[in-house]
NURO-887861 format. One line per 4 residues: number of its first residue (from 0); their letters; for each residue x, y, z of N, C-alpha, C. Coordinates in steps of 0.02 Angstrom, whole numbers, plus 50000, padded with zeros to 5 digits. Example, Ala and Ser with C-alpha at 12.3 -4.5 7.8 and 13.67 -1.06 7.14 Angstrom:
<tivexs>
0 = AS = 50660:49716:50390:50615:49775:50390:50660:49835:50390 | 50642:49888:50354:50684:49947:50357:50645:50002:50394
</tivexs>
This chain:
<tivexs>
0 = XXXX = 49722:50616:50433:49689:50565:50395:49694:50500:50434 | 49644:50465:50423:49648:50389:50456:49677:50357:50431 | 49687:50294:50464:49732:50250:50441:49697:50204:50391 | 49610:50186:50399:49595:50171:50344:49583:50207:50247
4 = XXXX = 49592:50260:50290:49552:50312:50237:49627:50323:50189 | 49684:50321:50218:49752:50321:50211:49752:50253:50152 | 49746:50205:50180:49758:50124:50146:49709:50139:50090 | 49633:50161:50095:49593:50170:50026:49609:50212:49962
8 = XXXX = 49651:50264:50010:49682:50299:49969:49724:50274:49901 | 49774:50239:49963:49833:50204:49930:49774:50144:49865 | 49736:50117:49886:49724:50054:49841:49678:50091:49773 | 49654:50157:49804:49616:50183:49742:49667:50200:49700
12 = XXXX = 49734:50241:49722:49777:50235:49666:49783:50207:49640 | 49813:50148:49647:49825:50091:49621:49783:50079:49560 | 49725:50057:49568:49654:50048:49538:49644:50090:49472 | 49677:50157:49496:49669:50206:49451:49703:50205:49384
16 = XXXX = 49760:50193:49421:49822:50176:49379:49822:50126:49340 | 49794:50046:49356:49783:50025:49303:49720:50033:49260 | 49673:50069:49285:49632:50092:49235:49660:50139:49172 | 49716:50204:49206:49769:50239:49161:49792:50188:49102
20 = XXXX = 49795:50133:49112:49854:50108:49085:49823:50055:49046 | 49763:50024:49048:49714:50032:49011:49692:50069:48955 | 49664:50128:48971:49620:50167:48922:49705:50226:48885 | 49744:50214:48920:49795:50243:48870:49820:50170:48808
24 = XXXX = 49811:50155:48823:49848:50090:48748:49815:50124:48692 | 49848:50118:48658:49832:50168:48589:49800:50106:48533 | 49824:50042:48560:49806:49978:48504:49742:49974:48519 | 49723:50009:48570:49630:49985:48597:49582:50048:48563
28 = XXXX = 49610:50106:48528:49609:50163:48527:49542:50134:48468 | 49463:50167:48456:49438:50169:48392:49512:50167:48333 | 49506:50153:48259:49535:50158:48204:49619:50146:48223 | 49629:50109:48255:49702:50071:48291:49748:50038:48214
32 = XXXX = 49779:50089:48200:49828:50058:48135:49802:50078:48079 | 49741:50122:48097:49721:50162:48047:49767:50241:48011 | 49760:50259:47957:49802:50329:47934:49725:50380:47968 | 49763:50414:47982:49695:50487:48007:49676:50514:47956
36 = XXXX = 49694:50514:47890:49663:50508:47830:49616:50486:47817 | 49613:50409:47825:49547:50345:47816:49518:50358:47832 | 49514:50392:47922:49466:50383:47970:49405:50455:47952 | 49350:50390:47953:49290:50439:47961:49261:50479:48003
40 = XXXX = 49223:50539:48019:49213:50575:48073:49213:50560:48141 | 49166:50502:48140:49134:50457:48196:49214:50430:48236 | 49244:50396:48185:49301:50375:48225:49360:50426:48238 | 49355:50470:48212:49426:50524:48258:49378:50545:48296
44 = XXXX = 49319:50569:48304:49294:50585:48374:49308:50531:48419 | 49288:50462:48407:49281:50409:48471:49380:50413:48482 | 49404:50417:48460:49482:50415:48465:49498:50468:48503 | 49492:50532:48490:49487:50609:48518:49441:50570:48588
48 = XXXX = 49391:50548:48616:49360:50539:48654:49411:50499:48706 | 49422:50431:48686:49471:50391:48721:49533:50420:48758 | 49579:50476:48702:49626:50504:48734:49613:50573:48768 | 49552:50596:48780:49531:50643:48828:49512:50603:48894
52 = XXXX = 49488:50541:48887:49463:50505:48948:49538:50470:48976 | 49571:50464:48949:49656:50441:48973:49667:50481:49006 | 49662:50532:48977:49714:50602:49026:49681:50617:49069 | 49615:50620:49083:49574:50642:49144:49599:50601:49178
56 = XXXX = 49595:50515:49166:49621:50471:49217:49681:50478:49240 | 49709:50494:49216:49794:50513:49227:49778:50562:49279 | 49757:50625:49252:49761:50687:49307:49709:50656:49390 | 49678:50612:49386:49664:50592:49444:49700:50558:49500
60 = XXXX = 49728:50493:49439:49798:50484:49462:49838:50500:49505 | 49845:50568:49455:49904:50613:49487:49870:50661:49554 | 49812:50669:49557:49807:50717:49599:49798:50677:49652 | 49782:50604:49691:49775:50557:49712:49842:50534:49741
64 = XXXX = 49885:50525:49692:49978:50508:49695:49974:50588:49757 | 49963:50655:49731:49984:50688:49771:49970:50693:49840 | 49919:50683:49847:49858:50682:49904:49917:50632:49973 | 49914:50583:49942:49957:50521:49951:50032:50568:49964
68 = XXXX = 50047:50596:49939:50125:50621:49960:50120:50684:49999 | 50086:50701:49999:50091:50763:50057:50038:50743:50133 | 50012:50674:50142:49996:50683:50191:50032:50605:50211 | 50050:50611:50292:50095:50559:50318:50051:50510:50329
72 = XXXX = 50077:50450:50331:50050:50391:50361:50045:50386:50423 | 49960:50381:50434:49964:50365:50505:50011:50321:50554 | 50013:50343:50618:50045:50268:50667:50028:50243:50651 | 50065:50188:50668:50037:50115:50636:50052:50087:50579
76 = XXXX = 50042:50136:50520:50067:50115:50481:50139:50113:50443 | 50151:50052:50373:50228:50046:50385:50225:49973:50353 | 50263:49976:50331:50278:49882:50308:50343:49899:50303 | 50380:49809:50306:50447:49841:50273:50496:49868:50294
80 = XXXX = 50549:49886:50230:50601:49938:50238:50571:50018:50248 | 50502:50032:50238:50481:50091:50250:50472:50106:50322 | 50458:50056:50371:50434:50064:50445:50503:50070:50472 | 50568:50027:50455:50630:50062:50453:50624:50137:50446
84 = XXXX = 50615:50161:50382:50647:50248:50376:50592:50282:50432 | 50528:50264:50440:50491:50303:50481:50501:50304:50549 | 50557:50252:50566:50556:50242:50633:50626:50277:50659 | 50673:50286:50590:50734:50327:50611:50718:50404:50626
88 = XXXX = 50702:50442:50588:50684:50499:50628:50632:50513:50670 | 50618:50443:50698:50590:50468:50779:50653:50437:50813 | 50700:50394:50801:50760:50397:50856:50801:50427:50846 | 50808:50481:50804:50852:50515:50775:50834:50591:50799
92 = XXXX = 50768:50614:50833:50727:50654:50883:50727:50634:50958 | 50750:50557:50959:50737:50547:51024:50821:50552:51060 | 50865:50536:51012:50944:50548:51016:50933:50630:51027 | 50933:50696:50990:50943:50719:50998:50917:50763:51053
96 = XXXX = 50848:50735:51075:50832:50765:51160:50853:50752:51194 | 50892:50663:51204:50929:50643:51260:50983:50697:51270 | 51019:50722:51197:51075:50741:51207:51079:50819:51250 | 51020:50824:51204:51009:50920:51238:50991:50902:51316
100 = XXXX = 50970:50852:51340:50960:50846:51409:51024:50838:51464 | 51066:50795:51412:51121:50773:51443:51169:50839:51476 | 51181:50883:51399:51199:50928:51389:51177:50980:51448 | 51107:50989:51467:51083:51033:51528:51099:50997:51592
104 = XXXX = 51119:50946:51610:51121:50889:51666:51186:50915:51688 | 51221:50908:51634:51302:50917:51643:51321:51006:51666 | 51268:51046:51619:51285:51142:51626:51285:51121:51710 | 51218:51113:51741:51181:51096:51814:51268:51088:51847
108 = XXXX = 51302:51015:51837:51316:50987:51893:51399:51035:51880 | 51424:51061:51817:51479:51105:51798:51468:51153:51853 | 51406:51188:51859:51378:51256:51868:51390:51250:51953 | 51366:51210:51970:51357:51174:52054:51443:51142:52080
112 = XXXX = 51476:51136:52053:51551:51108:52042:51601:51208:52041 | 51572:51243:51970:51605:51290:51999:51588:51332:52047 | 51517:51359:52063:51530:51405:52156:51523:51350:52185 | 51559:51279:52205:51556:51254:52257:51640:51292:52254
116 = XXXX = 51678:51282:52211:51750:51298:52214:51758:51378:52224 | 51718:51416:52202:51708:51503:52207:51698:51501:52284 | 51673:51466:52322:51641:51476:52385:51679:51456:52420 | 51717:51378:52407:51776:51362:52445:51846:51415:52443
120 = XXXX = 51868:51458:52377:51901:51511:52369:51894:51563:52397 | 51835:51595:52409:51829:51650:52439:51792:51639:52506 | 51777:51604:52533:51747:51603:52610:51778:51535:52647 | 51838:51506:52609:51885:51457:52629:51818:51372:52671
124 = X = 51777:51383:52644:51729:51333:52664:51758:51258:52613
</tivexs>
């Protein structure tokens, strides 16, 4: 994903969410403080209507929130204490190749150290 398409992502959530949060208030609801008794046909449908259109918004939301969590942020992106955590496990990958390198550098010069001494032992060189 791009890095813009990434950021639109992020702001449509957003967007979404307060639309969620919006059309869920129940005080905005048709017949708001009404008994479901009182209410005439027309208005438990428009009420029934409102809280079917909440939850769709919600489930977009959410499937949007997910979208957003399973795919990484491009390079580049980062603000923050977050460009911190994104930047530790790339030095925390880059530590551990040095080490495995180090680690083969050292087998090398061990390896070259013992038949130099096998060679000086047995052919007195």
């Amino acid at each position: 994903m791009r890095q813009d398409q990434y950021l639109r992502l992020q702001e449509l959530t957003e967007k979404l969410t307060d639309a969620f949060l919006a059309e869920a208030d129940p005080d905005k609801w048709p017949g708001a403080g009404m008994e479901v008794a009182d209410m005439d046909q027309q208005t438990r449908g428009d009420r029934y209507w409102c809280k079917k259109n909440a939850a769709a918004t919600l489930t977009v939301v959410m499937k949007t929130a997910n979208l957003l969590g399973v795919t990484k942020p491009p390079s580049g992106e980062g603000n923050g204490a977050d460009s911190e955590e994104e930047e530790e496990p790339g030095l925390d990958s880059e530590i551990a190749r040095a080490e495995k390198e180090a680690q083969k550098m050292l087998a090398e010069i061990q390896s070259g150290a013992k038949k130099a001494a096998f060679d000086k032992k047995v052919h007195g060189k």
